[in-house]
C-alpha positions in Angstrom: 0.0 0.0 0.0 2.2 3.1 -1.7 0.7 6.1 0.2 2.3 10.1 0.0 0.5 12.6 2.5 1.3 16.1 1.7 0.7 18.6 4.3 2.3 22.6 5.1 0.1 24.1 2.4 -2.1 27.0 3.6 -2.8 30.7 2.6 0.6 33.7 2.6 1.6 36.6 1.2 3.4 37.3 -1.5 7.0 37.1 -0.8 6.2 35.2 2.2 7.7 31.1 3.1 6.4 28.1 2.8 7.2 24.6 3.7 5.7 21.3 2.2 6.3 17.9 3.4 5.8 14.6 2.1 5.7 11.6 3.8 5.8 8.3 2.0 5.4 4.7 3.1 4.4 1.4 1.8 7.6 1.2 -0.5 11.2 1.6 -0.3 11.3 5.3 -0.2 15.7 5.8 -0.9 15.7 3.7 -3.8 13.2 6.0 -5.6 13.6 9.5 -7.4 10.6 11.9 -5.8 9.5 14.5 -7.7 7.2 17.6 -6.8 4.2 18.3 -9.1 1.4 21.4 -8.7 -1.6 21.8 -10.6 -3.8 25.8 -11.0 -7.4 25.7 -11.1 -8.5 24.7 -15.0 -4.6 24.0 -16.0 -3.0 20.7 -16.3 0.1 19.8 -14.0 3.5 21.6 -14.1 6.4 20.1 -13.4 8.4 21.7 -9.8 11.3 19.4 -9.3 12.7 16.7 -8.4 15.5 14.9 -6.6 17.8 11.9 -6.7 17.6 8.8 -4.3 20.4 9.7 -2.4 19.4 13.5 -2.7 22.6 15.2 -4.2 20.8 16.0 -7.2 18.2 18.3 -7.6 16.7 19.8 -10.8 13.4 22.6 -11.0 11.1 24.3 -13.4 12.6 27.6 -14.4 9.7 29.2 -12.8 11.0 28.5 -9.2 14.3 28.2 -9.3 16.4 30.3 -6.9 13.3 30.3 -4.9 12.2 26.5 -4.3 14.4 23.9 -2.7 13.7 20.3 -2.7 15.3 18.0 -0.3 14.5 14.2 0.9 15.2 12.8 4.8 15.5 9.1 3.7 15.9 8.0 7.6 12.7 9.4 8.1 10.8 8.8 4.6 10.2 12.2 3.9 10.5 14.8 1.0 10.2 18.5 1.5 9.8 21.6 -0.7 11.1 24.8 0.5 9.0 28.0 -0.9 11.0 31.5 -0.2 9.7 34.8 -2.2 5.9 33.4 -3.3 4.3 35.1 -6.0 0.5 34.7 -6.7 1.4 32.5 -9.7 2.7 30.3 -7.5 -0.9 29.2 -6.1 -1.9 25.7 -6.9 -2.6 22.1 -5.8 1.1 20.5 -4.8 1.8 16.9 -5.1 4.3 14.8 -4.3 4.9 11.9 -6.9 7.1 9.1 -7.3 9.1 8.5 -10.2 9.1 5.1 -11.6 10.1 4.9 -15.7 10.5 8.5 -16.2 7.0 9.1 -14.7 5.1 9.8 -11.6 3.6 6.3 -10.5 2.0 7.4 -7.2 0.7 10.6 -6.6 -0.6 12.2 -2.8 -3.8 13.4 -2.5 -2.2 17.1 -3.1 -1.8 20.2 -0.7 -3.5 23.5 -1.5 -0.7 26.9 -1.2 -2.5 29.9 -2.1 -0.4 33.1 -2.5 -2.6 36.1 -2.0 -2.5 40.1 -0.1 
């Protein structure tokens, strides 16, 4: 039974922080890439990042890079996004996904980040 509960989604500013966690059980969580995945209102999903097994190697959507930073606590089965300077186009649905065959495989039920005054 994979499962991936996303949760630290909730309503800030713009420029404000923000940070997501993901935690997975049911599988073998280090010897998967994770990626993180969002999704507006009427617009199909964009592609945030992602991240290695062992975590050394991170990669992100132009859109947040410089701002988000992905990281993965293996000991504890856990991925993270860290959101610094939010902008309103930043509000979506954010899942957590893991990456089996180039693809997400498993997806969490999602956490909502709205970035608003």
């Amino acid at each position: 039974q994979v499962q991936l509960v996303e949760s630290g989604g909730g309503l800030v500013q713009p420029g404000g922080s923000l940070r997501l966690s993901c935690a997975a059980s049911g599988f073998t969580f280090s010897t998967y890439y994770m990626s993180w995945v969002r999704q507006a209102p009427g617009k199909g999903p964009e592609w945030v990042s992602n991240i290695n097994t062992g975590g050394g190697m991170t990669r992100y959507a132009d859109s947040v890079k410089g701002r988000f930073t992905i990281s993965r606590d293996n000991a504890k089965n856990t991925l993270n996004l860290q959101m610094n300077s939010l902008k309103p186009e930043d509000t979506a649905l954010y899942y957590c996904a893991r990456v089996f065959n180039s693809s997400g495989d498993y997806w969490g039920q999602g956490t909502q980040v709205t970035v608003s005054s």
